[in-house]
N, C-alpha and C positions, 0 to 999 in steps of 0.2 A: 545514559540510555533510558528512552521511556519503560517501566514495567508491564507496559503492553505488549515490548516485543521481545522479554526474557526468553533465553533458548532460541530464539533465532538465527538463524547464520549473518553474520553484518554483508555478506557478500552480496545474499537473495535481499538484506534490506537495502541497501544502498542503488540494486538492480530496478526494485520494484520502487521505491518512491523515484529515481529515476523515470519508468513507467508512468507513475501516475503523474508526475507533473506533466508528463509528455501527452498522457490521455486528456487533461484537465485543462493546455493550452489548447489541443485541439477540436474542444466545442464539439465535438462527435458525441458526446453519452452524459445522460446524466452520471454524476462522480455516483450516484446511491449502488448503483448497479458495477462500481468496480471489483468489489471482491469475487463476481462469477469470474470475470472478465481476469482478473489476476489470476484465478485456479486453473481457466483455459491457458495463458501465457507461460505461468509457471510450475505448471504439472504440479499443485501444491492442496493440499488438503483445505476444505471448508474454514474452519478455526484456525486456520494459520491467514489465508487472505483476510481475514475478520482481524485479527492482530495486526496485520502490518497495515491493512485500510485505516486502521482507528490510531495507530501511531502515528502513522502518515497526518491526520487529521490532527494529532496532539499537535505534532512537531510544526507543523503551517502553523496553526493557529499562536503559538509561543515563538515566532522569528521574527515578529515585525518588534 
């Protein structure tokens, strides 16, 4: 697991990069502007969607 999302619950992360792939195929928003957009969907504080944004962003970038 990245150390970006230490102390995370795997439930909210599994939930949310769920989300953002789901955001990310739908062409609706730039991705910069996801972690507002994550704290709105999951009732979750500033530095937490900043965590899972940027793990999210490890984990894409290390799959291919």
């Amino acid at each position: 697991m990245s150390n970006y999302i230490e102390g995370i619950d795997d439930e909210l992360k599994s939930l949310a990069f769920t989300f953002l792939d789901d955001l990310r195929e739908s062409g609706s928003m730039n991705m910069f502007g996801a972690p507002a957009v994550l704290r709105d969907e999951f009732a979750i504080d500033k530095q937490t969607s900043f965590k899972l944004f940027e793990a999210w962003t490890e984990e894409g970038a290390h799959a291919n």
